[in-house]
C-alpha positions as protocol buffer text, in pm:
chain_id: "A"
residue {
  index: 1
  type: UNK
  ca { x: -1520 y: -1146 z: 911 }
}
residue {
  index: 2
  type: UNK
  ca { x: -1240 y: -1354 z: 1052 }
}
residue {
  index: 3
  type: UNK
  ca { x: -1058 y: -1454 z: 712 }
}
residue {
  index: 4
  type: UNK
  ca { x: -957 y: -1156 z: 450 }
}
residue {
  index: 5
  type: UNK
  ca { x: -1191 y: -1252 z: 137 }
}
residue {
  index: 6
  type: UNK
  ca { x: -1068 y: -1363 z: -234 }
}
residue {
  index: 7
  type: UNK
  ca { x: -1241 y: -1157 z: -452 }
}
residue {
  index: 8
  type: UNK
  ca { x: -1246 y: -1225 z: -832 }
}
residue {
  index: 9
  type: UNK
  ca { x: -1231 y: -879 z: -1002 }
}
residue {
  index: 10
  type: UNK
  ca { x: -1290 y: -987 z: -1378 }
}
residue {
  index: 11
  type: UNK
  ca { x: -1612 y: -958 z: -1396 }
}
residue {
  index: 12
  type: UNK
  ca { x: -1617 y: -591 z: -1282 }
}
residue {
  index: 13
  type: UNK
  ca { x: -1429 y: -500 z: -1599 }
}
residue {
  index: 14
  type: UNK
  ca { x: -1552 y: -742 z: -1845 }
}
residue {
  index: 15
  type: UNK
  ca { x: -1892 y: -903 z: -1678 }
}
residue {
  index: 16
  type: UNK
  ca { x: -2228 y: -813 z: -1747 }
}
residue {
  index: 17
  type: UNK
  ca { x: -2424 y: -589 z: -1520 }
}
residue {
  index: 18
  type: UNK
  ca { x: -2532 y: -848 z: -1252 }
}
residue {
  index: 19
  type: UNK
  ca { x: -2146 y: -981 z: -1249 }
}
residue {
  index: 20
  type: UNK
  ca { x: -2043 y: -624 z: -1201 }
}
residue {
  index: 21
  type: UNK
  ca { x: -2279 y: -571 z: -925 }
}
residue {
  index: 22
  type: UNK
  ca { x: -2178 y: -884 z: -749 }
}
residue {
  index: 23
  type: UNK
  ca { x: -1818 y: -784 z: -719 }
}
residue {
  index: 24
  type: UNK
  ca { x: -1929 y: -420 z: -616 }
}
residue {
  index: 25
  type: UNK
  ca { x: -2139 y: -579 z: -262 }
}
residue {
  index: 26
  type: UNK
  ca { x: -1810 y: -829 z: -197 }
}
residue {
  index: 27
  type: UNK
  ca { x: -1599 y: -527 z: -197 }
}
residue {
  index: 28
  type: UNK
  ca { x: -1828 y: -257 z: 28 }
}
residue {
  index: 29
  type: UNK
  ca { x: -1858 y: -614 z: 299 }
}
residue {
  index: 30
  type: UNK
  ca { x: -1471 y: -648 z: 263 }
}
residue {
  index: 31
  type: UNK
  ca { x: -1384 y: -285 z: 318 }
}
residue {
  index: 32
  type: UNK
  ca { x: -1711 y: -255 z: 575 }
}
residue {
  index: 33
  type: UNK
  ca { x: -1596 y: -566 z: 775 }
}
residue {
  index: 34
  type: UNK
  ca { x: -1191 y: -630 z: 761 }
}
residue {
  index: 35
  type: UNK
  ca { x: -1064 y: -344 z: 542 }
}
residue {
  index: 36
  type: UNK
  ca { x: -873 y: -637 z: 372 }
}
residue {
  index: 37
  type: UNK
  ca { x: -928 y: -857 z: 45 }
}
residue {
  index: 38
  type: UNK
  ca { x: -743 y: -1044 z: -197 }
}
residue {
  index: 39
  type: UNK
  ca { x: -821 y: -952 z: -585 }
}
residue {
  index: 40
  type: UNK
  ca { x: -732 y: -1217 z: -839 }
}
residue {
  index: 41
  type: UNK
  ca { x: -825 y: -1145 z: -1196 }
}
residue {
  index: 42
  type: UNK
  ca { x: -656 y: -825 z: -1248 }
}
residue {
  index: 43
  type: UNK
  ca { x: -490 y: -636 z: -1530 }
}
residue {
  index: 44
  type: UNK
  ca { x: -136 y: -685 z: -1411 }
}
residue {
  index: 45
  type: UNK
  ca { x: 38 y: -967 z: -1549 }
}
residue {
  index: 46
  type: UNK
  ca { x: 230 y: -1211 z: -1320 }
}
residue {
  index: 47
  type: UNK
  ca { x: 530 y: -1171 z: -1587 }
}
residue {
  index: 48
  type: UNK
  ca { x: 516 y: -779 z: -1477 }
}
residue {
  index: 49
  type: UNK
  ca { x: 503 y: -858 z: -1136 }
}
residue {
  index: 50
  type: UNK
  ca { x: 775 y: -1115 z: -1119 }
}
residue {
  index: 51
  type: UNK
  ca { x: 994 y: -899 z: -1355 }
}
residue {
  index: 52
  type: UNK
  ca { x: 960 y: -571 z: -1082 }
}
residue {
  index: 53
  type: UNK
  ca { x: 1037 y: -815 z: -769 }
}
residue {
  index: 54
  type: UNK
  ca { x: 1343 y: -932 z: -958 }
}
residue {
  index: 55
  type: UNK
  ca { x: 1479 y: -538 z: -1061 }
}
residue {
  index: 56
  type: UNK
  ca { x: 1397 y: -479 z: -628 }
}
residue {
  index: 57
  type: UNK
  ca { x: 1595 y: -743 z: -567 }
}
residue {
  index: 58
  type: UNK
  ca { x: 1917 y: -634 z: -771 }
}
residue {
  index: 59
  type: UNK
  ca { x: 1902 y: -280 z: -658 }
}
residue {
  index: 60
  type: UNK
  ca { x: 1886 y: -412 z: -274 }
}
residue {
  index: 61
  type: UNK
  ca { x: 2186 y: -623 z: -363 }
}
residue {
  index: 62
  type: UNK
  ca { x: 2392 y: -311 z: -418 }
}
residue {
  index: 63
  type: UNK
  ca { x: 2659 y: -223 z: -202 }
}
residue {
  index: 64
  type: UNK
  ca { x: 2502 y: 32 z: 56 }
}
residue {
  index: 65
  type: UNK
  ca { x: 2665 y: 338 z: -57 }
}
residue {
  index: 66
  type: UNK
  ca { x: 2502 y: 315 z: -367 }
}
residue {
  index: 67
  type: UNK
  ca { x: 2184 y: 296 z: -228 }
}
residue {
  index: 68
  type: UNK
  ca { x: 2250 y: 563 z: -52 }
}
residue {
  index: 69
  type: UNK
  ca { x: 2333 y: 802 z: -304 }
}
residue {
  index: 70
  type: UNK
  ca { x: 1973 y: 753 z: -377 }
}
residue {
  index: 71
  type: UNK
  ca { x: 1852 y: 851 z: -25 }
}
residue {
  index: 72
  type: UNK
  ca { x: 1553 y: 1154 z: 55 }
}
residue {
  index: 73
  type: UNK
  ca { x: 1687 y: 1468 z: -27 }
}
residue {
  index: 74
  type: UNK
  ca { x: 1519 y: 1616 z: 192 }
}
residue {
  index: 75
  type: UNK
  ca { x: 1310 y: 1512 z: 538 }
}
residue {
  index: 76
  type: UNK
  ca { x: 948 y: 1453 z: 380 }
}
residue {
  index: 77
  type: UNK
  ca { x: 1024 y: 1408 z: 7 }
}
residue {
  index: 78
  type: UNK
  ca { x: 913 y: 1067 z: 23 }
}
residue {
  index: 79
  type: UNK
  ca { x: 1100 y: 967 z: -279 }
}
residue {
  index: 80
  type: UNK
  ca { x: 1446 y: 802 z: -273 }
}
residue {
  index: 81
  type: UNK
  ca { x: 1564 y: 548 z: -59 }
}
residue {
  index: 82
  type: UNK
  ca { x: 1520 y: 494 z: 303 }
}
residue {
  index: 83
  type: UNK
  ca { x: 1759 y: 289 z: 518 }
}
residue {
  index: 84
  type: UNK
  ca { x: 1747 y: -12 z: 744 }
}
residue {
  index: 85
  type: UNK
  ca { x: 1579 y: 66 z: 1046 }
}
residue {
  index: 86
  type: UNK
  ca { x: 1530 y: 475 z: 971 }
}
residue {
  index: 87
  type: UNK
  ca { x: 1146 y: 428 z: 963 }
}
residue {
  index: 88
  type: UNK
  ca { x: 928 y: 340 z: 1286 }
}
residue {
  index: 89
  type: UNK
  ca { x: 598 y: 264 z: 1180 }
}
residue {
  index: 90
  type: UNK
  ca { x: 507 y: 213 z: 1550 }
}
residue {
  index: 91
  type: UNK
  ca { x: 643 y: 520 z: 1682 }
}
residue {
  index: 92
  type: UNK
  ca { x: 648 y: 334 z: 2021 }
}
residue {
  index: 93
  type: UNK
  ca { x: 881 y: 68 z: 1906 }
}
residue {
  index: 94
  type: UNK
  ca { x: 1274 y: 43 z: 1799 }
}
residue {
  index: 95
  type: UNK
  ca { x: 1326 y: 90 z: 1415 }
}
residue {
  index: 96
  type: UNK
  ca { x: 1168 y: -143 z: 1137 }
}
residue {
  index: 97
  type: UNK
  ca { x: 1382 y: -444 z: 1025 }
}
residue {
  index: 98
  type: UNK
  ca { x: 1377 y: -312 z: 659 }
}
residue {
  index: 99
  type: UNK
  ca { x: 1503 y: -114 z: 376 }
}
residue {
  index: 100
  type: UNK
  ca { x: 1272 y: 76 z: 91 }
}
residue {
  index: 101
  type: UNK
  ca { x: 1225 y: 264 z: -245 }
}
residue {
  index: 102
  type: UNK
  ca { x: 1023 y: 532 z: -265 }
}
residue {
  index: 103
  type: UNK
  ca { x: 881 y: 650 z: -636 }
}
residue {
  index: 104
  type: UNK
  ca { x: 656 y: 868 z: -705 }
}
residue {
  index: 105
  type: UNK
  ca { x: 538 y: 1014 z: -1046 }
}
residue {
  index: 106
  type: UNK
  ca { x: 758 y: 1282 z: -1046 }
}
residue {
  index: 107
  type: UNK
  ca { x: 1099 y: 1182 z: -1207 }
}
residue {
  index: 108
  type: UNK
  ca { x: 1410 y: 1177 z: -917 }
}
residue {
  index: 109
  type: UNK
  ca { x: 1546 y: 1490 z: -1078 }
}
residue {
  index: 110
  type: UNK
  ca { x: 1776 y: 1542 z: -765 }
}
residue {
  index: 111
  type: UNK
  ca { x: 1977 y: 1239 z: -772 }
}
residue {
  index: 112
  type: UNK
  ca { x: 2347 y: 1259 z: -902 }
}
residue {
  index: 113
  type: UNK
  ca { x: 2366 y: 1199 z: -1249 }
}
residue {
  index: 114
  type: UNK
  ca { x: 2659 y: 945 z: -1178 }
}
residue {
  index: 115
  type: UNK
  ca { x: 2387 y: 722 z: -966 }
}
residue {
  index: 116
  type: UNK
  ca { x: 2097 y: 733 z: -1222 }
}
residue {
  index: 117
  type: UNK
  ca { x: 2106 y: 407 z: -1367 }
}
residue {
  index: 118
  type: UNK
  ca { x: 2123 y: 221 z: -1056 }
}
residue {
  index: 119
  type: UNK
  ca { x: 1836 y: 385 z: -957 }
}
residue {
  index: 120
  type: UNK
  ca { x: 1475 y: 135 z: -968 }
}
residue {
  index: 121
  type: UNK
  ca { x: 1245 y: 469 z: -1089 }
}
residue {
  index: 122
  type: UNK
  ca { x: 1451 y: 456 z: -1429 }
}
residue {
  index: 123
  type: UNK
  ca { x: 1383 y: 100 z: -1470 }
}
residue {
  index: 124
  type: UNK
  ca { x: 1128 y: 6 z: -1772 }
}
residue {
  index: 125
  type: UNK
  ca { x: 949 y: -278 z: -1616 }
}
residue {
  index: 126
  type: UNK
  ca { x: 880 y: -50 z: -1297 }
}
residue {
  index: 127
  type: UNK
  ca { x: 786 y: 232 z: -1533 }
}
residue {
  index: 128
  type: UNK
  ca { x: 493 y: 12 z: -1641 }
}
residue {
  index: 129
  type: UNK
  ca { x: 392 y: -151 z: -1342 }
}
residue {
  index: 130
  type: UNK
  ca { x: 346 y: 202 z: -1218 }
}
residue {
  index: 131
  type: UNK
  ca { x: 94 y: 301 z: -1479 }
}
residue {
  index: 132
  type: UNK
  ca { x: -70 y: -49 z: -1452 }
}
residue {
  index: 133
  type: UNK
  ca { x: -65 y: -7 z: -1099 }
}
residue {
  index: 134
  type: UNK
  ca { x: -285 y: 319 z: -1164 }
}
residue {
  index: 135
  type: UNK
  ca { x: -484 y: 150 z: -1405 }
}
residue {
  index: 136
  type: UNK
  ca { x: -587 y: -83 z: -1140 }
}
residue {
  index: 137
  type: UNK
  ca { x: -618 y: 119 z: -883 }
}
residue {
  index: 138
  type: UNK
  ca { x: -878 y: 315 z: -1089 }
}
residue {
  index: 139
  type: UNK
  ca { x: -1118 y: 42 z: -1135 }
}
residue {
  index: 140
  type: UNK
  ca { x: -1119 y: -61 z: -732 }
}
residue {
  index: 141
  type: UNK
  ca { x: -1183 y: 290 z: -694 }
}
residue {
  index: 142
  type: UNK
  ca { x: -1446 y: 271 z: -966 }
}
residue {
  index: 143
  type: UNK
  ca { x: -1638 y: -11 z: -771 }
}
residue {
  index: 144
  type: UNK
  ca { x: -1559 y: 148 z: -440 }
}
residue {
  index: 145
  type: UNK
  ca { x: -1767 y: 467 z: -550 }
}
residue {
  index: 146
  type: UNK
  ca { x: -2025 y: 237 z: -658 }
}
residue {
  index: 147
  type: UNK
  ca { x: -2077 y: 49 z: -360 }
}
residue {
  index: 148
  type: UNK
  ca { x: -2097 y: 394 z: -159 }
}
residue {
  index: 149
  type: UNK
  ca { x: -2382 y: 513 z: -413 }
}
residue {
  index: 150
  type: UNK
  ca { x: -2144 y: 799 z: -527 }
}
residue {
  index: 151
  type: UNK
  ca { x: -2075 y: 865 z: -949 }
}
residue {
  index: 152
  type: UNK
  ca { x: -1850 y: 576 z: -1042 }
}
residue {
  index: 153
  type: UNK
  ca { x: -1622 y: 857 z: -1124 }
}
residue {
  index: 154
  type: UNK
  ca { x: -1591 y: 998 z: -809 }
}
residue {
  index: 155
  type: UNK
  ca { x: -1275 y: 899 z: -618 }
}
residue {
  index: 156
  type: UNK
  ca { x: -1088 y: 828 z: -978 }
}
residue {
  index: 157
  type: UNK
  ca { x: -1141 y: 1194 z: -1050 }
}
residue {
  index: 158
  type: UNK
  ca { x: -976 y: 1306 z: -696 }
}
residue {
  index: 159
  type: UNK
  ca { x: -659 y: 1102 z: -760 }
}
residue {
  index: 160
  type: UNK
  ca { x: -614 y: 1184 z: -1118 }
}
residue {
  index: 161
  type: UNK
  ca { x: -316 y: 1388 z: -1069 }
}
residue {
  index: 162
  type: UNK
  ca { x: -157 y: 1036 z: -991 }
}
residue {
  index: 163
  type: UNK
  ca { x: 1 y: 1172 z: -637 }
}
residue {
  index: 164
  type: UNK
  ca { x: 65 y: 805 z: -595 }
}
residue {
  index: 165
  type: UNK
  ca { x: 362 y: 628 z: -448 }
}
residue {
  index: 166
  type: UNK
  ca { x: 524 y: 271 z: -543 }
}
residue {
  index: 167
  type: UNK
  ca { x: 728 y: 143 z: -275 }
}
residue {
  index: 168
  type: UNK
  ca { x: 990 y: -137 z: -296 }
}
residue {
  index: 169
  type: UNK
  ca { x: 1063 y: -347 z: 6 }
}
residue {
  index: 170
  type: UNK
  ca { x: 1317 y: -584 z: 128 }
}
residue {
  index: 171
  type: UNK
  ca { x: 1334 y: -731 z: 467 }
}
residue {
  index: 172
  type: UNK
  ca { x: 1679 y: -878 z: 495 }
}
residue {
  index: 173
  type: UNK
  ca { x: 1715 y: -1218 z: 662 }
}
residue {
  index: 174
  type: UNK
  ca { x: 1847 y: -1197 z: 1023 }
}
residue {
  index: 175
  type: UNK
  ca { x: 2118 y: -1325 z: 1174 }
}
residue {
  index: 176
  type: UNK
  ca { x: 2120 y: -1160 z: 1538 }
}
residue {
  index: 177
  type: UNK
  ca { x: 1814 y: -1159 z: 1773 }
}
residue {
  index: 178
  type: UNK
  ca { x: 1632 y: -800 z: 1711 }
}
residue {
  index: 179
  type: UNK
  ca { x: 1581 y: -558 z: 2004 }
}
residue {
  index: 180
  type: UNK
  ca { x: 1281 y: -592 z: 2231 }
}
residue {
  index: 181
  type: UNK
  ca { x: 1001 y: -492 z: 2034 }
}
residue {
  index: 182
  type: UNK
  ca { x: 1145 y: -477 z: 1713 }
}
residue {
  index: 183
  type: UNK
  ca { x: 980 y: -625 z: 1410 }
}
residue {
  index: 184
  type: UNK
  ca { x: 1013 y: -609 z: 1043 }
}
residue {
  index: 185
  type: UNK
  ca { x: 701 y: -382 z: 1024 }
}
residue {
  index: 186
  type: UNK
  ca { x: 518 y: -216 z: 1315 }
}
residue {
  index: 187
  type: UNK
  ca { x: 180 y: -223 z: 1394 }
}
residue {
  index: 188
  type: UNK
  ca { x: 36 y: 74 z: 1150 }
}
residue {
  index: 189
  type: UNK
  ca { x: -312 y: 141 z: 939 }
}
residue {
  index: 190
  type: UNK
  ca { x: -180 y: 321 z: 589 }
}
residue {
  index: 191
  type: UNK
  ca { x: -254 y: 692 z: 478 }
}
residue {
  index: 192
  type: UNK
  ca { x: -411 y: 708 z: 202 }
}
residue {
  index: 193
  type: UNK
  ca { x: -713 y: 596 z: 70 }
}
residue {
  index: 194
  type: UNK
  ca { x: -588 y: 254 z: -96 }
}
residue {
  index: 195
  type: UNK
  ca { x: -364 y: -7 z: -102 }
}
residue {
  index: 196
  type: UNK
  ca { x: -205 y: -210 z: -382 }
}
residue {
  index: 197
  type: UNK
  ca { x: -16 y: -517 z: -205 }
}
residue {
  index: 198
  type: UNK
  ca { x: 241 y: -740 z: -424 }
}
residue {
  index: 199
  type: UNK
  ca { x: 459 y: -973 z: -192 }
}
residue {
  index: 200
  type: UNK
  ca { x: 683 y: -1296 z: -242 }
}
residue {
  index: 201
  type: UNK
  ca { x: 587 y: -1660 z: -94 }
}
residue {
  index: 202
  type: UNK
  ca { x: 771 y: -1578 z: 251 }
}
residue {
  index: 203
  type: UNK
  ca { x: 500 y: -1387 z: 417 }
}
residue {
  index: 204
  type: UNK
  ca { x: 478 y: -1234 z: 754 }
}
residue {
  index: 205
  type: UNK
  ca { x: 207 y: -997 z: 686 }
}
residue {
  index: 206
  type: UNK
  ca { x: -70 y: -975 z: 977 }
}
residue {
  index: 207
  type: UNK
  ca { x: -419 y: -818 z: 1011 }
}
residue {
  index: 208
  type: UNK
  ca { x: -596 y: -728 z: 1322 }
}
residue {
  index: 209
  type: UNK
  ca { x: -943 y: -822 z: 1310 }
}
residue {
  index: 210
  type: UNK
  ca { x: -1195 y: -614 z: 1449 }
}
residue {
  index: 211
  type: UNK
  ca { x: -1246 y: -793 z: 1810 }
}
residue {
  index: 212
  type: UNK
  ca { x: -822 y: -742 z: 1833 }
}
residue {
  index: 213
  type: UNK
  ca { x: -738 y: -1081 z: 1704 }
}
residue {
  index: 214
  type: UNK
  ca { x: -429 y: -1101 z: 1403 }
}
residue {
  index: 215
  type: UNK
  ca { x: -483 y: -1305 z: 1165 }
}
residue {
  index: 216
  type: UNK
  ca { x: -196 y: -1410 z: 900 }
}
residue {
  index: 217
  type: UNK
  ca { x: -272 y: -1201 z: 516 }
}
residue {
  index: 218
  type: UNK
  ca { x: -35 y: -1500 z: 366 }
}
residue {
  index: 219
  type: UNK
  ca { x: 60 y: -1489 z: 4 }
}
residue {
  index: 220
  type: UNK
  ca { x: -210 y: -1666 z: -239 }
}
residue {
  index: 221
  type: UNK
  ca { x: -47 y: -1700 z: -606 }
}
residue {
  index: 222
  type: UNK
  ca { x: -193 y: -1537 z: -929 }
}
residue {
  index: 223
  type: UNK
  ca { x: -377 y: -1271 z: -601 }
}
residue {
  index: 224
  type: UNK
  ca { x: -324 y: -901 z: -533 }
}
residue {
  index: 225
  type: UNK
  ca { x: -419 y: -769 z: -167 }
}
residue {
  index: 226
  type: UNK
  ca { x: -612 y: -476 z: -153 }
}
residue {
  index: 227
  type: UNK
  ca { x: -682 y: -268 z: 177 }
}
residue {
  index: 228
  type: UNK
  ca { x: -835 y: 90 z: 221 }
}
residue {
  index: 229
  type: UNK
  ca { x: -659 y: 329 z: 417 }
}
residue {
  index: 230
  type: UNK
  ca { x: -655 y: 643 z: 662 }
}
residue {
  index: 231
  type: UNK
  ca { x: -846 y: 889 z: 413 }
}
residue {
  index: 232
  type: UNK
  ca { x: -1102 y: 641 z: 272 }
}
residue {
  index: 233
  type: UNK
  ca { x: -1206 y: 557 z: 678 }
}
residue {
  index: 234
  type: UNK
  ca { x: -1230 y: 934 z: 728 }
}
residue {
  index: 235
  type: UNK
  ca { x: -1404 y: 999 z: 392 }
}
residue {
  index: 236
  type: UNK
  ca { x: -1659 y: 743 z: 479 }
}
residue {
  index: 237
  type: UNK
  ca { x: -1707 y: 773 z: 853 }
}
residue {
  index: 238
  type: UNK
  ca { x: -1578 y: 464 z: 949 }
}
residue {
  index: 239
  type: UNK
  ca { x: -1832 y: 271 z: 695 }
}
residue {
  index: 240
  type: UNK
  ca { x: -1519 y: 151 z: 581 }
}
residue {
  index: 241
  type: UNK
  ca { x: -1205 y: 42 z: 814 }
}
residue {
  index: 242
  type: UNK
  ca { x: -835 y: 116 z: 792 }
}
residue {
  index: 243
  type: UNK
  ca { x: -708 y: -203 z: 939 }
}
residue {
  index: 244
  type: UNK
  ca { x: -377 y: -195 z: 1123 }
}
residue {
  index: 245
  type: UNK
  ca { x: -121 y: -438 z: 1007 }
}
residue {
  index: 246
  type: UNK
  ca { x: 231 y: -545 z: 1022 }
}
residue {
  index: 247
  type: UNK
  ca { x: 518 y: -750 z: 943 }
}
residue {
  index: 248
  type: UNK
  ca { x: 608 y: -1008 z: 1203 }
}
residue {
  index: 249
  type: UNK
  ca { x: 984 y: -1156 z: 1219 }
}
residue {
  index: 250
  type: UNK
  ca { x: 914 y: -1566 z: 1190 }
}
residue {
  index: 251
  type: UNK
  ca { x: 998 y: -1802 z: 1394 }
}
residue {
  index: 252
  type: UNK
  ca { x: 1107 y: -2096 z: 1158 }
}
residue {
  index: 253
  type: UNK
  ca { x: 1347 y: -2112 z: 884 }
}
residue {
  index: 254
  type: UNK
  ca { x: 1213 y: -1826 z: 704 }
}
residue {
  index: 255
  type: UNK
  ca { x: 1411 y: -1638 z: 943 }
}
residue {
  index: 256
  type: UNK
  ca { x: 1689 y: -1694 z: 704 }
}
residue {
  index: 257
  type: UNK
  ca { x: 1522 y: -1565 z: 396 }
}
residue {
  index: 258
  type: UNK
  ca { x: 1465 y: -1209 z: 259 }
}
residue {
  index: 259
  type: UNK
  ca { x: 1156 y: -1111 z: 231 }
}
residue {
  index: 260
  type: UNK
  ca { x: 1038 y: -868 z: -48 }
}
residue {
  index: 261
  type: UNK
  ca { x: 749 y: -709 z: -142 }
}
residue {
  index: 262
  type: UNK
  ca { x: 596 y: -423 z: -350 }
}
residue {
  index: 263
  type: UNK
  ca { x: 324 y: -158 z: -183 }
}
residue {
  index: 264
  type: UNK
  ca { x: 141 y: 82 z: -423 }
}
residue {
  index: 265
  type: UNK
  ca { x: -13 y: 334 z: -176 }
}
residue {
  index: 266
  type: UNK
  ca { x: -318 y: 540 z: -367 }
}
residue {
  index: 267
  type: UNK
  ca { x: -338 y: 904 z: -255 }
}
residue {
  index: 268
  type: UNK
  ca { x: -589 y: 1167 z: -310 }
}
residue {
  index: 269
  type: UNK
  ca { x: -492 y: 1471 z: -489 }
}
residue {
  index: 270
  type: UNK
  ca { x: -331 y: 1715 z: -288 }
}
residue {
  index: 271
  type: UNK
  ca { x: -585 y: 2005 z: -272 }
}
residue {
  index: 272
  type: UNK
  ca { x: -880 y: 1750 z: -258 }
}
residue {
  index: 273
  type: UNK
  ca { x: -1044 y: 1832 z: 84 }
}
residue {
  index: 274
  type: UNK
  ca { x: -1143 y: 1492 z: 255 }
}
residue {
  index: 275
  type: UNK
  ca { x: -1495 y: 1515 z: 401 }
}
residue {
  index: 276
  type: UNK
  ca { x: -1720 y: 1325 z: 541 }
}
residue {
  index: 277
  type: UNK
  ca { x: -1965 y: 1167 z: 239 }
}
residue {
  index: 278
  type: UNK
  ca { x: -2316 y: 1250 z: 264 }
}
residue {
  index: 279
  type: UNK
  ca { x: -2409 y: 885 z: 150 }
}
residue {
  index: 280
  type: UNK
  ca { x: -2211 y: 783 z: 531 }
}
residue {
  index: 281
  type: UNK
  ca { x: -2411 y: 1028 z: 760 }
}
residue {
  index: 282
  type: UNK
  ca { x: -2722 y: 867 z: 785 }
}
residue {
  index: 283
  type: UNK
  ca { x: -2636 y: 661 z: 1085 }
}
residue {
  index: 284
  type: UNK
  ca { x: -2392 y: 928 z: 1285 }
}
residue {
  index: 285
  type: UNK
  ca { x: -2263 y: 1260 z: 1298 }
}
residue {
  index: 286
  type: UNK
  ca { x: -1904 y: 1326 z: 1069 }
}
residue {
  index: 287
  type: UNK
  ca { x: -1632 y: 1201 z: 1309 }
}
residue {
  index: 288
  type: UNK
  ca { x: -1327 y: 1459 z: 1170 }
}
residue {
  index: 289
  type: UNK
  ca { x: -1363 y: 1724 z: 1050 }
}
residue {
  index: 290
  type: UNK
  ca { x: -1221 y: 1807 z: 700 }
}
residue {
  index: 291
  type: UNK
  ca { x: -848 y: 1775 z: 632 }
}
residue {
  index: 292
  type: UNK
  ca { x: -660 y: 1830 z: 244 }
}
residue {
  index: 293
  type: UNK
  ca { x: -526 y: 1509 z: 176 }
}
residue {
  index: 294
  type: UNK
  ca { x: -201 y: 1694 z: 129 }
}
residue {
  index: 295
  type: UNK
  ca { x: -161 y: 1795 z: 434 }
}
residue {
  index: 296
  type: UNK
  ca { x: -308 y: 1465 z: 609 }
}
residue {
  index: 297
  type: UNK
  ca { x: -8 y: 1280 z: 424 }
}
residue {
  index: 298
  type: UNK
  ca { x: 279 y: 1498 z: 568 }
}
residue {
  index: 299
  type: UNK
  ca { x: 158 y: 1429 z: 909 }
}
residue {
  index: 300
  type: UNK
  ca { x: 210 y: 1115 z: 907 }
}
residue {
  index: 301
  type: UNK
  ca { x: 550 y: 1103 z: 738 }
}
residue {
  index: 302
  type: UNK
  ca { x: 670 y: 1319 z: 1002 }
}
residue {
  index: 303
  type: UNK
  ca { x: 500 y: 1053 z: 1271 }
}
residue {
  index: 304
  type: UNK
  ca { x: 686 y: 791 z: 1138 }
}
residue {
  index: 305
  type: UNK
  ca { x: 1069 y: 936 z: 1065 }
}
């Protein structure tokens, strides 16, 4: 598959059986082949999605000592804000060109009270893009179970204690040439087992193909991007593919623009023990062995800070 696919969802929720079925197959080939599609159709309003870029872009606007007020309490919380160029995605490289919110279902109970309200997890409009966001997430799952011949129920069940995390982004426009190496994103496959993707009409987002070619993931209005991650690869031994990616610095006038986006990453519960699906064995042997998705998760945080 050399182009990520545009999937219409709608008729996986509100279809008849043959409709349903039809989405189901374009999903398992997406996930089987690229690891990458585009979902239009969904449940999230472009009103929603316009209103949480816009509350991103205010609290990114605020004078950096604000922001970081709001910073990880501690190393691996994964909740708070993280700082321009703090994360490496590609451990090999200098730090990202980027700044982030981190929220997770868990209220911020450790920030000081005095910083609260500037902070995006008390926001209504990100409150319910949250829960639509796990809405969502539940039906790809849904479909996802079905096209591995598992109880439709299946992965929804092992994420219901919502151990989910929304991030903000903002890539700020540049005005001095980066280090060697440096982009706004490195080259990285995510951790969990999906991704929700939201971004703005700048772009910059790349996908590497399976022969090793990148191919542009540019913004399509009225779309969501979808891609599976780490724990759905080693759930399904390798049936499905957790596609590296990254965000490239451009080389036009874009240069000069902020970029922003919204990532909803999906993870597992923590106790749920990630193992190799009978349904994905007939062809090979399990490839890992079996990890808690807990435990999977903090690895990689401490990989990447």
């Amino acid at each position: 598959m050399l182009e990520i696919p545009v999937i219409d969802f709608s008729p996986f929720t509100t279809g008849k059986a043959t409709g349903k079925q039809t989405v189901v197959q374009q999903i398992y080939q997406a996930c089987h082949e690229i690891g990458f599609m585009y979902l239009k159709n969904t449940n999230i309003s472009h009103n929603l999605i316009n209103q949480v870029l816009k509350q991103s872009k205010d609290f990114f606007d605020l004078p950096l000592t604000v922001k970081q007020q709001l910073a990880w309490t501690n190393e691996f919380s994964n909740q708070g804000y993280v700082g321009f160029e703090r994360e490496r995605l590609n451990p090999n490289n200098p730090g990202d060109l980027k700044e982030a919110f981190n929220i997770g279902k868990q209220k911020l109970t450790d920030i000081d009270v005095t910083h609260r309200l500037s902070s995006p997890a008390k926001n209504p409009h990100i409150l319910n893009f949250y829960q639509a966001c796990t809405e969502l997430a539940n039906k790809v799952l849904q479909a996802i179970a079905l096209a591995l011949e598992l109880p439709e129920d299946f992965f929804a069940t092992n994420h219901n204690q919502q151990n989910h995390t929304l991030r903000l982004l903002h890539y700020p426009s540049l005005s001095q040439t980066p280090k060697l190496r440096q982009v706004r994103a490195g080259e990285h496959s995510d951790y969990g087992s999906i991704t929700l993707l939201f971004q703005d009409e700048v772009g910059g987002l790349e996908v590497r193909t399976v022969s090793g070619k990148w191919i542009a993931a540019s913004p399509i209005p009225h779309t969501i991007i979808v891609n599976t991650g780490d724990l759905m690869e080693r759930w399904t031994n390798h049936v499905f593919c957790s596609t590296k990616h990254r965000v490239m610095i451009p080389n036009d006038d874009t240069l000069k623009q902020s970029r922003y986006s919204v990532a909803f990453f999906c993870h597992p519960n923590d106790n749920t023990e990630i193992v190799c699906l009978e349904s994905c064995q007939r062809d090979k042997s399990p490839i890992y062995p079996p990890i808690l998705a807990g435990e999977y998760l903090l690895s990689r945080l401490q990989a990447s800070y």
